[in-house]
C-alpha positions, 0 to 999 in steps of 0.5 A: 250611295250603296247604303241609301241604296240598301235602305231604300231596297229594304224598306220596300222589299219583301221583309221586316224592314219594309214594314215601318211605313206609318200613314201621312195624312196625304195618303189618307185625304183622297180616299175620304171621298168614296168612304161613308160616314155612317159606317164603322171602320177599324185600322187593324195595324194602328198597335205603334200609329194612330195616324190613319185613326186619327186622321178618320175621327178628325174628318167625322168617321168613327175609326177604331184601332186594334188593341193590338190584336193579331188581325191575321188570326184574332177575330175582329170586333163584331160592330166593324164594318169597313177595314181600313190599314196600311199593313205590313208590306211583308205580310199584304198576302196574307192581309189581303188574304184575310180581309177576303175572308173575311167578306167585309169591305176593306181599303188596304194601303198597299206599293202599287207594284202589289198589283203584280203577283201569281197569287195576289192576281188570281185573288183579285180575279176571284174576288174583285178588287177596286184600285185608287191610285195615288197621283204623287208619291207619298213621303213616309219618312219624312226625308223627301224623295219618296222612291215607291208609289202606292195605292189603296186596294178597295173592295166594295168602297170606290165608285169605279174599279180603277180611279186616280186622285 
């Protein structure tokens, strides 16, 4: 019991074990709703999964992977127009940070619980952000049971600031 419980706690911690967590395609279904299918999106983390790539090109978006570039410091490919990614749990300061920055709408697939924190609050309130909420919980391993929920952190993509699917 105390090492499933040490396995679940570092998979959704704050560290490099939490960051294993490759997107289904049920995480994927319920934002395809709001995204637009004239646009260009790129998975900035699709180096080892091409799970949210795949599922995009299948439904007719055109999603590009990353090439495995260091999206928090490597220019991205100047025709993209929506970031779209599971990223690294350990890293989504900086990624959301970065997506800001760089002023393209983005939809990040984050814990819900990433709504908390000094740092992520006070970068919403400055920028905005839009929160699909996911009604269930998504299984990342495959095992059942999912112990987290998560939502995609949008802006400039959702029709309403809070949504639930």
């Amino acid at each position: 019991m105390a090492s499933t419980n040490l396995k679940m706690l570092n998979k959704t911690s704050n560290n490099i074990y939490s960051d294993e967590c490759y997107t289904p395609k049920e995480a994927i279904i319920p934002l395809l709703k709001y995204l637009k299918k004239d646009l260009i999106y790129y998975d900035s983390t699709s180096g080892i999964s091409f799970n949210l790539v795949d599922c995009l090109n299948q439904h007719d978006f055109f999603c590009k992977k990353s090439d495995n570039l260091d999206f928090l410091i490597d220019d991205i490919p100047k025709d993209i127009d929506v970031i779209i990614t599971n990223p690294p749990y350990s890293k989504k300061d900086k990624f959301i940070k970065r997506c800001y920055e760089l002023k393209k709408p983005f939809a990040l697939l984050l814990p819900v619980s990433s709504l908390q924190g000094q740092r992520r609050g006070k970068m919403f309130n400055d920028n905005g952000i839009e929160i699909l909420v996911l009604n269930k919980r998504i299984d990342f391993t495959g095992k059942g049971s999912p112990h987290f929920g998560v939502a995609w952190f949008c802006k400039d993509i959702l029709t309403k600031k809070l949504l639930f699917s």
